[in-house]
C-alpha positions as CSV (number, residue, x, y, z in Angstrom):
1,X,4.2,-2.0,-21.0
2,X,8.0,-1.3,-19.7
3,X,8.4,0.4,-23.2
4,X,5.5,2.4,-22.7
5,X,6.0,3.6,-19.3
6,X,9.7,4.7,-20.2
7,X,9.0,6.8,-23.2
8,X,5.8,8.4,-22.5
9,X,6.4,8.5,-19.1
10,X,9.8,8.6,-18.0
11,X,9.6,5.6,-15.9
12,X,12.4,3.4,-17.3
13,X,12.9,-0.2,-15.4
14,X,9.7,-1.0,-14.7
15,X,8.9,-4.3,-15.5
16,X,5.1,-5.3,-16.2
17,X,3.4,-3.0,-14.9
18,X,-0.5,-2.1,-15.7
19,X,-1.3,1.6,-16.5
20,X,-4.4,2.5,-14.7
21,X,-4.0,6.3,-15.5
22,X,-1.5,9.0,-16.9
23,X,-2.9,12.6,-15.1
24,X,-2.2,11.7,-12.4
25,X,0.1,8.8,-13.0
26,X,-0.7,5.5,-11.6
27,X,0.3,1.3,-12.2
28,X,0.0,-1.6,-10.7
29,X,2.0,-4.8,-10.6
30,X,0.2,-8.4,-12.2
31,X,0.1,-10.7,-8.9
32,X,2.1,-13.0,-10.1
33,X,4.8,-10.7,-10.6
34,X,4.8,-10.1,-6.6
35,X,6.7,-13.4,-6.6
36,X,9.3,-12.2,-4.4
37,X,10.4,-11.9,-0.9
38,X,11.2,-8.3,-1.3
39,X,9.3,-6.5,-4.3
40,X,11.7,-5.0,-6.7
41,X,11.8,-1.6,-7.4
42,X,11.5,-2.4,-11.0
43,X,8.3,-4.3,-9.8
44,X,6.7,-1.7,-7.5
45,X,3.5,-0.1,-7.9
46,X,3.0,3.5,-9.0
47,X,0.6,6.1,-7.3
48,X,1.0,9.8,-7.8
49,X,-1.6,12.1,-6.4
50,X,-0.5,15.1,-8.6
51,X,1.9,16.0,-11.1
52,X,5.9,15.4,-10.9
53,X,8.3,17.8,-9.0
54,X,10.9,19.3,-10.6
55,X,14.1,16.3,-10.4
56,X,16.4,16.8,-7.5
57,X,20.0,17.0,-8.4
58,X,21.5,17.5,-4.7
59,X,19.4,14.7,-3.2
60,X,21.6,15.1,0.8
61,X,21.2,19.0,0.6
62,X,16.9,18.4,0.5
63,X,15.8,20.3,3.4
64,X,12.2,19.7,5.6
65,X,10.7,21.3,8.2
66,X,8.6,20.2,11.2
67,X,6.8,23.1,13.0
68,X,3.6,23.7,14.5
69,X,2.9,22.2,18.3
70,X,6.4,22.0,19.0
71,X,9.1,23.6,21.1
72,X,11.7,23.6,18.7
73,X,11.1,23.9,15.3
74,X,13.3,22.2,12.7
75,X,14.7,22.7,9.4
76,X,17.3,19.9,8.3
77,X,19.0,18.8,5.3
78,X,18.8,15.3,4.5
79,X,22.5,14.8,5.4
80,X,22.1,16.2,8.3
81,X,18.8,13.8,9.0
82,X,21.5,10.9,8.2
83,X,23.9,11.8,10.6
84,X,21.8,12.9,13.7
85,X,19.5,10.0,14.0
86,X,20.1,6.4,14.3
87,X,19.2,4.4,11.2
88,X,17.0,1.8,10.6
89,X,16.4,-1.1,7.8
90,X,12.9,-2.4,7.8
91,X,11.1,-4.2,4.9
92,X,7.4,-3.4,5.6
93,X,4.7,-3.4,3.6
94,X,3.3,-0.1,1.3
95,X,-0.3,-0.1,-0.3
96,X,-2.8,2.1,-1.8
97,X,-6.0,2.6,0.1
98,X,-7.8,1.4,-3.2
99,X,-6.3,-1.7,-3.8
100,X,-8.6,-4.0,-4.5
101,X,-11.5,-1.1,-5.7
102,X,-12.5,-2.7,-9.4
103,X,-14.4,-5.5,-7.2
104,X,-16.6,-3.5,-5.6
105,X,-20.4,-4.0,-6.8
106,X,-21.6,-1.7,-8.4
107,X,-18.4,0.4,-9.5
108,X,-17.1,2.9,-7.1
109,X,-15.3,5.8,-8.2
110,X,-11.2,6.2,-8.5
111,X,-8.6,4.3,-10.3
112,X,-9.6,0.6,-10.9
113,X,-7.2,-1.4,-9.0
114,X,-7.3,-5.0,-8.6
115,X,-4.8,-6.3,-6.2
116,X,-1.6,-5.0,-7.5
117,X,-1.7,-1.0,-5.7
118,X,1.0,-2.6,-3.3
119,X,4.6,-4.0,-2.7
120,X,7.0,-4.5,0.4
121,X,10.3,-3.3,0.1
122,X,13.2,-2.8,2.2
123,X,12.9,0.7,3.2
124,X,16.2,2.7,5.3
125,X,15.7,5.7,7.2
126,X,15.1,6.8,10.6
127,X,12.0,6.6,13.2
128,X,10.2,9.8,12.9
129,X,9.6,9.5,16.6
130,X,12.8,10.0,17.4
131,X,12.9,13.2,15.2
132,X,9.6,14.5,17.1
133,X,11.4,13.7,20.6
134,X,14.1,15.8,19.7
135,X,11.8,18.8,18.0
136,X,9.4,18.4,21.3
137,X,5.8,17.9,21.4
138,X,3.5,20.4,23.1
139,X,0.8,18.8,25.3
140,X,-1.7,20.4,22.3
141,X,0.4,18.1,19.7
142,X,-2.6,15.7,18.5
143,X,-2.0,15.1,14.8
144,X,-0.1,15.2,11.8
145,X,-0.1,17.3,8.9
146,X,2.2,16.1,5.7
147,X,3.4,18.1,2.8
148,X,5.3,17.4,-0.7
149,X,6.9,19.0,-2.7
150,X,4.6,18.2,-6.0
151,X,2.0,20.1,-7.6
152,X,-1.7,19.3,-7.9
153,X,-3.1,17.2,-11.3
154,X,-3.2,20.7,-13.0
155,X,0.7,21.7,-12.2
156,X,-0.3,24.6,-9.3
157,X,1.9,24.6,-6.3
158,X,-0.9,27.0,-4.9
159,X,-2.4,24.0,-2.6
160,X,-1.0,20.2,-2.1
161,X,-2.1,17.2,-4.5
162,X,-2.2,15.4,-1.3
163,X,-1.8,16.4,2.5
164,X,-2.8,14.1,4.8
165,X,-1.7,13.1,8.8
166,X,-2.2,11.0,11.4
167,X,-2.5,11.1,14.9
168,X,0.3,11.5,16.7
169,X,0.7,7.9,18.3
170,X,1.0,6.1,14.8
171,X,3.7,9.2,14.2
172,X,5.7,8.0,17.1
173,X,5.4,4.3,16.7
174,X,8.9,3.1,15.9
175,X,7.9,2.1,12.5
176,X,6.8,4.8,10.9
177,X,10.2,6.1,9.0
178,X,11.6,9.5,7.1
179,X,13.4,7.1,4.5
180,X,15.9,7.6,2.1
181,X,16.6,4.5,0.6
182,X,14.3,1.7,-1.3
183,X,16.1,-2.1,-1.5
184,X,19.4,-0.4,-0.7
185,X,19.6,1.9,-3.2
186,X,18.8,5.6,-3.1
187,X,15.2,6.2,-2.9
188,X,14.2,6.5,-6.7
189,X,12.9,9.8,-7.6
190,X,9.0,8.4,-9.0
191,X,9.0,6.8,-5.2
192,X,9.3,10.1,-3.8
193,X,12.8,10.7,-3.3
194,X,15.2,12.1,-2.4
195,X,12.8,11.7,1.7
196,X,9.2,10.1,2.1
197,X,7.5,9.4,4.9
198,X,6.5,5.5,5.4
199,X,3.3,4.9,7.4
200,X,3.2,1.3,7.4
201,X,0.0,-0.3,7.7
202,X,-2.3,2.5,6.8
203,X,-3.1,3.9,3.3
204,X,-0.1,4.3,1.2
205,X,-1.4,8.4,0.4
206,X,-0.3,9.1,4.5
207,X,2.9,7.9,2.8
208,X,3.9,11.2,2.0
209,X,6.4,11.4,-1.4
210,X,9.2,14.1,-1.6
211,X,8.1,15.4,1.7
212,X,9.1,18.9,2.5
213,X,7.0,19.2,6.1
214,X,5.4,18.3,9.0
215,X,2.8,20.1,10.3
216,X,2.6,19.0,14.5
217,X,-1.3,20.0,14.8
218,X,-3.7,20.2,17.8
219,X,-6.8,18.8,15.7
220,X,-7.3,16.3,13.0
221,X,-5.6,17.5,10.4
222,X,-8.0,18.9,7.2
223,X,-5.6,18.9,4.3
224,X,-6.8,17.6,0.7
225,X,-7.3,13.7,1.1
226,X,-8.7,14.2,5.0
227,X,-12.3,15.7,4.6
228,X,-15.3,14.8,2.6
229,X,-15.3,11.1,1.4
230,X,-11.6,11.4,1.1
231,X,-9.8,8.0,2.2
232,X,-13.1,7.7,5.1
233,X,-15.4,4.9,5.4
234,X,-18.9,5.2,6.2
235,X,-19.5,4.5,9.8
236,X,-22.7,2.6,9.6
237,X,-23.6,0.7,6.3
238,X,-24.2,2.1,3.1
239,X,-26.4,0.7,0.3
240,X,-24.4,-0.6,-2.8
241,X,-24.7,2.5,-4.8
242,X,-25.7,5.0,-2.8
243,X,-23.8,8.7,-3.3
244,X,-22.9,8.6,0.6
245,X,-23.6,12.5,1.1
246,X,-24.3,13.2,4.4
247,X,-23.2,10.1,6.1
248,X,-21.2,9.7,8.9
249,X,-17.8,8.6,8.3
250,X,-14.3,7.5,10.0
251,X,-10.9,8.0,8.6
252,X,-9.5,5.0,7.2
253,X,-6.9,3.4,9.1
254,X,-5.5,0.1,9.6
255,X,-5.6,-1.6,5.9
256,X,-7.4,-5.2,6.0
257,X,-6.1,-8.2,6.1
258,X,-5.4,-9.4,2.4
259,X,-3.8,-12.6,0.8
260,X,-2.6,-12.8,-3.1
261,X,-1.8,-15.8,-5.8
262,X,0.8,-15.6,-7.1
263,X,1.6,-18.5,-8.5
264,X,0.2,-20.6,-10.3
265,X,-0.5,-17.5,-12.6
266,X,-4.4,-16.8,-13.8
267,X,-5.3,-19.0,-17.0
268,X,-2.5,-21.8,-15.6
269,X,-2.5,-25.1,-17.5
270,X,-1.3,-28.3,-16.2
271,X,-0.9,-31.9,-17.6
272,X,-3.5,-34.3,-17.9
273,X,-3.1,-36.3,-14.5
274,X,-1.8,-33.9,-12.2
275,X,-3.7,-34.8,-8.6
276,X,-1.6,-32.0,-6.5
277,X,-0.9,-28.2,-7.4
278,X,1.9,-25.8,-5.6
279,X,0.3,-22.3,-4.7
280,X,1.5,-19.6,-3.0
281,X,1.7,-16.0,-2.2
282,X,1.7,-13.4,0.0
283,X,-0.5,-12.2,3.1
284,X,-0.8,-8.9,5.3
285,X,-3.4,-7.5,7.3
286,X,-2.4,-3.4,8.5
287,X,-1.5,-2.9,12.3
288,X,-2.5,-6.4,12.8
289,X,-1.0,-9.7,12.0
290,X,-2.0,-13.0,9.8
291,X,-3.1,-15.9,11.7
292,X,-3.1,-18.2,8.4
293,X,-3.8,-18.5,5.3
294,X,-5.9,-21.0,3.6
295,X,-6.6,-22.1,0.2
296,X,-10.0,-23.7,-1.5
297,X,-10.6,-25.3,-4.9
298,X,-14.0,-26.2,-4.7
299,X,-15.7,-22.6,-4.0
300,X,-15.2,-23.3,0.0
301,X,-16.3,-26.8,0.7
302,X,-12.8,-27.9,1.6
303,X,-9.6,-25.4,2.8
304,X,-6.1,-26.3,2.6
305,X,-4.3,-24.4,5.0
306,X,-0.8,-22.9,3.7
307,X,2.5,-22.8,6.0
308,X,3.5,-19.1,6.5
309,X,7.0,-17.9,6.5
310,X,7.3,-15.7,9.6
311,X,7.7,-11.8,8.9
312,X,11.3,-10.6,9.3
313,X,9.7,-7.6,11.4
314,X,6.5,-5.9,12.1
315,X,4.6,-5.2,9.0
316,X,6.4,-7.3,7.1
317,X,4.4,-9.0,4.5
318,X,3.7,-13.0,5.5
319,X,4.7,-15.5,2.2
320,X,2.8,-18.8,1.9
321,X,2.8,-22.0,0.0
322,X,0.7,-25.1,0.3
323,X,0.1,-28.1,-1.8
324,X,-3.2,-27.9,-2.9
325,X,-4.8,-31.7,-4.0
326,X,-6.9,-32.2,-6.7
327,X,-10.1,-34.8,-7.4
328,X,-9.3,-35.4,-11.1
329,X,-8.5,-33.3,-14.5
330,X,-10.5,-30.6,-15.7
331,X,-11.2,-26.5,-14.5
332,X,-10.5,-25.1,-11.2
333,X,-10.7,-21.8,-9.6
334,X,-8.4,-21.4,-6.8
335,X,-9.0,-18.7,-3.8
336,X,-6.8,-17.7,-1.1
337,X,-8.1,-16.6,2.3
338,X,-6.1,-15.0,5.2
339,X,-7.6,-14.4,8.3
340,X,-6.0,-11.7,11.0
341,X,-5.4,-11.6,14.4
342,X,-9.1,-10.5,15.4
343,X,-10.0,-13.2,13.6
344,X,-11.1,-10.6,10.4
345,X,-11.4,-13.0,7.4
346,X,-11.2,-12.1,3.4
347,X,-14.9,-12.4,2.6
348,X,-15.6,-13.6,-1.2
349,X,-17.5,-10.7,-2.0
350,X,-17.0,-7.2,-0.9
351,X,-20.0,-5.7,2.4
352,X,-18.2,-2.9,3.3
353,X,-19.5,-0.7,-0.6
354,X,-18.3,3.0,-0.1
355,X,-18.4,5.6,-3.0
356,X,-14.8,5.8,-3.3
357,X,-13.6,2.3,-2.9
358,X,-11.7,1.9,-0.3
359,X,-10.6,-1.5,1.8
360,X,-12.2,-3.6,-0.2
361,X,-10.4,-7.2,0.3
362,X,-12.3,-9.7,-1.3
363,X,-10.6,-13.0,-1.8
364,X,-8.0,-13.8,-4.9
365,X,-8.9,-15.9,-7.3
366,X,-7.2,-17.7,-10.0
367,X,-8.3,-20.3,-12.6
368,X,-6.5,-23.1,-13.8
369,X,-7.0,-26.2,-15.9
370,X,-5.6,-29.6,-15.4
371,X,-5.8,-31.6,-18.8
372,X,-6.4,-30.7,-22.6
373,X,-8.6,-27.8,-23.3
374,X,-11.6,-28.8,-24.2
């Protein structure tokens, strides 16, 4: 697959990923490849919305603008960005709104994720609240607008592939970041550099790549990706299936809480004998935080609950490990549960259907075999 997504794509060092689509142009990382701490960039999940920008060859002299309901409009360079603002190294969580979409019952439109459409990485920049203190907001400032600098699926520049916003207290929380750097390197270019925005917690499409401006708005903002069925969840709901015209939705929000195997690996195979199996993982659960994580080999009947590795900061991703014991030889299918703060747990199968797919966190599973095959 690396081969693949260098020379037809220009995506060179990328290491396992799964193509789900090439117009726009979108892969997602095996869990067991989410094996680490801090997700590689090599490792990192794709998502584009449109088509690629033109490359960026004086990455400090990219300029953005925030305007709108503000006093005083802004137009900096990256550099200047750097040096104006204090900096900030957080490793938080990113994720697509879809993740988890290809479990939904029956199949709901979009790409067909499984658990892969995420990754936390160690993001630097600066707190875009302290860039909208500084710009001002009016007392009609309610939301966000965002805007990048790449063309739609079809290569116009004449509207956004994506232009979403949130409301202006998730824009101020201290976490939400204009970065610059992934892992301590420059922000890679198919990430959205040389400047993205980083909404941690919510869908990775308020995430905005090469950003260019923000919009300060006194209504919800309406861009493409905010109206219609568009990243929204019906508010009451739906039958499995249904089209969802008409119905009243919300915008979605806070991603749920979600836990992921990754090792052992699916299809795993282990001696003849062995009584105890190491899993692990990771765990996150959007603006809120992971209470625990447990683990079951017998479809529920019995949990094993894993010891969690606290977060190094908010939205941090949660790693796990526990030492699953085993009645004898023979096939297992292992499932990981997380529960959040509200006490939200993974369900192991998707109620919340929706015609687009979004926030569907059904448990992992994995299956493994202890003994011969048979």
């Amino acid at each position: 697959m690396q081969d693949r997504l260098s020379v037809e794509f220009g995506l060179s060092g990328k290491d396992g990923l799964s193509l789900l689509g090439d117009v726009p142009l979108v892969a997602e990382t095996p869990e067991e490849l989410l094996d680490d701490e801090t997700t590689p960039i090599s490792r990192f999940f794709v998502r584009n919305n449109g088509l690629l920008p033109e490359p960026v060859t004086d990455a400090d002299g990219w300029t953005f603008t925030i305007d709108g309901e503000v006093e005083r409009p802004l137009n900096l360079t990256l550099a200047a960005l750097k040096s104006r603002f204090p900096h900030k190294i957080l490793r938080m969580v990113l994720e697509c709104g879809g993740n988890g979409r290809s479990f939904f019952e029956p199949k709901a439109e979009g790409n067909p994720w499984t658990n892969g459409g995420v990754g936390c990485a160690e993001w630097t920049g600066v707190s875009l609240g302290d860039v909208l203190r500084e710009v001002g907001l009016n007392d009609s400032a309610l939301f966000t607008g965002h805007f990048g600098a790449d063309p739609d699926k079809h290569g116009s520049h004449d509207k956004q592939a994506m232009s979403r916003g949130v409301p202006i207290a998730k824009a101020l929380e201290e976490h939400t970041l204009l970065v610059w750097a992934m892992n301590g390197e420059p922000l890679p270019f198919i990430h959205g550099g040389p400047l993205r925005l980083i909404v941690p917690g919510w869908p990775g499409s308020l995430s905005q790549k090469w950003l260019k401006r923000i919009w300060i708005r006194d209504r919800e903002h309406d861009g493409p990706g905010m109206t219609g069925l568009s990243y929204r969840l019906p508010v009451r709901p739906l039958a499995p299936g249904s089209e969802g015209q008409g119905v009243e939705t919300r915008i979605l929000e806070s991603m749920p809480v979600r836990s992921i195997v990754t090792a052992p690996a699916d299809g795993g195979r282990y001696p003849a004998g062995t009584r105890s199996i190491a899993v692990r993982g990771a765990a996150w659960a959007g603006d809120d935080e992971v209470a625990r994580v447990e683990v079951t080999h017998d479809g529920g009947a019995t949990w094993t609950e894993a010891a969690m590795t606290p977060p190094r900061n908010r939205y941090d991703w949660v790693r796990w490990q526990a030492a699953l014991s085993l009645p004898g030889d023979g096939p297992y299918e292992i499932f990981a549960r997380a529960t959040d703060s509200q006490g939200r747990a993974q369900p192991f199968r998707a109620a919340n259907w929706n015609p687009n797919g979004y926030g569907c966190n059904v448990m992992h599973r994995v299956a493994v075999t202890v003994g011969p095959e048979a």
